[in-house]
C-alpha positions in Angstrom: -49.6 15.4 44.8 -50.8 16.5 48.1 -50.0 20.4 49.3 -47.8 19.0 52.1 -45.4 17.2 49.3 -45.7 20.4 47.5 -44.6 22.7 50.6 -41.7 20.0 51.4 -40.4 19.9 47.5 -40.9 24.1 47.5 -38.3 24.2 50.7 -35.9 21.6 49.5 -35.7 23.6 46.3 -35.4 26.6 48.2 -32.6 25.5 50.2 -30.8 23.7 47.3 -30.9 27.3 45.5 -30.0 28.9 48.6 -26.6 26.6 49.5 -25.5 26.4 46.0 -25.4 30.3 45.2 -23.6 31.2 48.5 -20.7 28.4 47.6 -20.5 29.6 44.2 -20.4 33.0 45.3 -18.2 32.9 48.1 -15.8 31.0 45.4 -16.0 33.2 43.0 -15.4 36.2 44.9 -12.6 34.0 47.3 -10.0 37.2 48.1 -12.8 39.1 49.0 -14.7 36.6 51.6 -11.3 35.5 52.5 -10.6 38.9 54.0 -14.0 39.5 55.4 -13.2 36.5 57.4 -10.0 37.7 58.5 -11.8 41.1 59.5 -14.4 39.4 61.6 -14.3 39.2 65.1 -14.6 35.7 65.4 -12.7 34.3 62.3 -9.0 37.1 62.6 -6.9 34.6 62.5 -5.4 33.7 59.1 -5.2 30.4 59.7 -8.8 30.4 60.5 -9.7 32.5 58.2 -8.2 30.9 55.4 -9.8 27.5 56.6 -13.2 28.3 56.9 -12.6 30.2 53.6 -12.4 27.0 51.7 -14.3 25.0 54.3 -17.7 26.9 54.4 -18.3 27.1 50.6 -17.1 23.3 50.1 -19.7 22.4 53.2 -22.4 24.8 51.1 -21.9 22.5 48.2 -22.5 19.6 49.8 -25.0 20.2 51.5 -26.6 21.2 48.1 -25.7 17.8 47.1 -27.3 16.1 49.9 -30.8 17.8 49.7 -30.5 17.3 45.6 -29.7 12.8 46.5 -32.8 10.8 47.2 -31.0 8.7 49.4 -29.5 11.9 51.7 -32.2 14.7 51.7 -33.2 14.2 55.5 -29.5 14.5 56.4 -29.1 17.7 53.6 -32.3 19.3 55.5 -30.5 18.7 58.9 -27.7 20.3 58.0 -29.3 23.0 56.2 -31.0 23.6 59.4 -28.3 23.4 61.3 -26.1 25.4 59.2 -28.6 28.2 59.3 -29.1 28.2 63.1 -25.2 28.8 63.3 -25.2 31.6 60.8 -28.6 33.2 63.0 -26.5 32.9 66.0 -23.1 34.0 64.8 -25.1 37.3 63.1 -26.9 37.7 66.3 -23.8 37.4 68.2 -21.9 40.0 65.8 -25.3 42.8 66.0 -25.4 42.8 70.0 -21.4 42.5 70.8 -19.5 43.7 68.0 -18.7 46.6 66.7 -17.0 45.6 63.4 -19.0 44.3 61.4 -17.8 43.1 57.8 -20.1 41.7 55.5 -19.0 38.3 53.7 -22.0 38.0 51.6 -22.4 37.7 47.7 -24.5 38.6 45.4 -27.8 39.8 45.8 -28.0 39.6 50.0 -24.8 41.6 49.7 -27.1 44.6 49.4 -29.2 43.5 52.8 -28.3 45.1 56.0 -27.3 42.7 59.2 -30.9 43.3 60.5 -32.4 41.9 57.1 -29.8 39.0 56.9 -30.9 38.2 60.3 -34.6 38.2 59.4 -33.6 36.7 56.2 -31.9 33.4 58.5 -35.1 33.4 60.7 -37.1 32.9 58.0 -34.9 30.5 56.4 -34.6 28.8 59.9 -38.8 28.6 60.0 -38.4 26.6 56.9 -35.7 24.2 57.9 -38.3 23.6 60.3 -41.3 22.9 58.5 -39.4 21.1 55.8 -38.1 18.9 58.9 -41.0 18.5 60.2 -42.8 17.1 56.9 -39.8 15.1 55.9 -40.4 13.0 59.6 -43.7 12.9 58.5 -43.3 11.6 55.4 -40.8 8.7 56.7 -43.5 7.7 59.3 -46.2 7.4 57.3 -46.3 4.8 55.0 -47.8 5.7 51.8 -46.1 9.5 50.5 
């Protein structure tokens, strides 16, 4: 295997890792991410809150499922990307014009403050990008 197939199949993974702990998570620990949502600044509606409660996890998982398919990984590492990007921007958005700020994070980035998450996303964005980037490679070239 070449060191490019490696780096791709290393982001995937990291990614697929990534999604699927922050859905089981956020399920897991529903009430509380459920109320960190309504606390936010951008999600204090109930309605809203309780939507995106059940949405964002359920979108996590799937896009889990499309970096795991064969068929789907290119569209999984898009919307890993894209997910991301909106995460990066909504944290950004939160750091510089809110002063609230509840944490709806699980586990172990639970303990990171909204400085590390960001750094964290940007990192993870970086990836997205690389792992983009050698996916369209791979699906120009024929022989991979």
């Amino acid at each position: 295997m070449k060191p490019k197939i490696y780096i791709r199949e290393f982001i995937r993974y990291a990614f697929i890792v990534l999604f699927f702990y922050a859905a089981v998570t956020k399920l897991l620990e529903h009430p509380k991410f459920y109320n960190d949502l309504l606390n936010s600044p951008v999600f204090g509606n109930k309605r809203i809150a309780g939507f995106m409660s059940w949405f964002i996890p359920i979108l996590e998982l799937s896009i889990a499922g499309f970096l795991i398919s064969m068929a789907y990984r290119w569209l999984g590492m898009y919307m890993a990307f894209g997910s991301i990007l909106l995460f990066t921007v909504y944290i950004s958005g939160i750091l510089l014009f809110s002063e609230n700020i509840p944490c709806s994070c699980g586990g172990i980035i639970s303990n990171f403050t909204w400085q590390e998450h960001l750094i964290f996303n940007i990192c993870f964005l970086l990836l997205g990008l690389l792992g983009i980037f050698l996916q369209q490679k791979r699906d120009t070239s024929k022989y991979t």
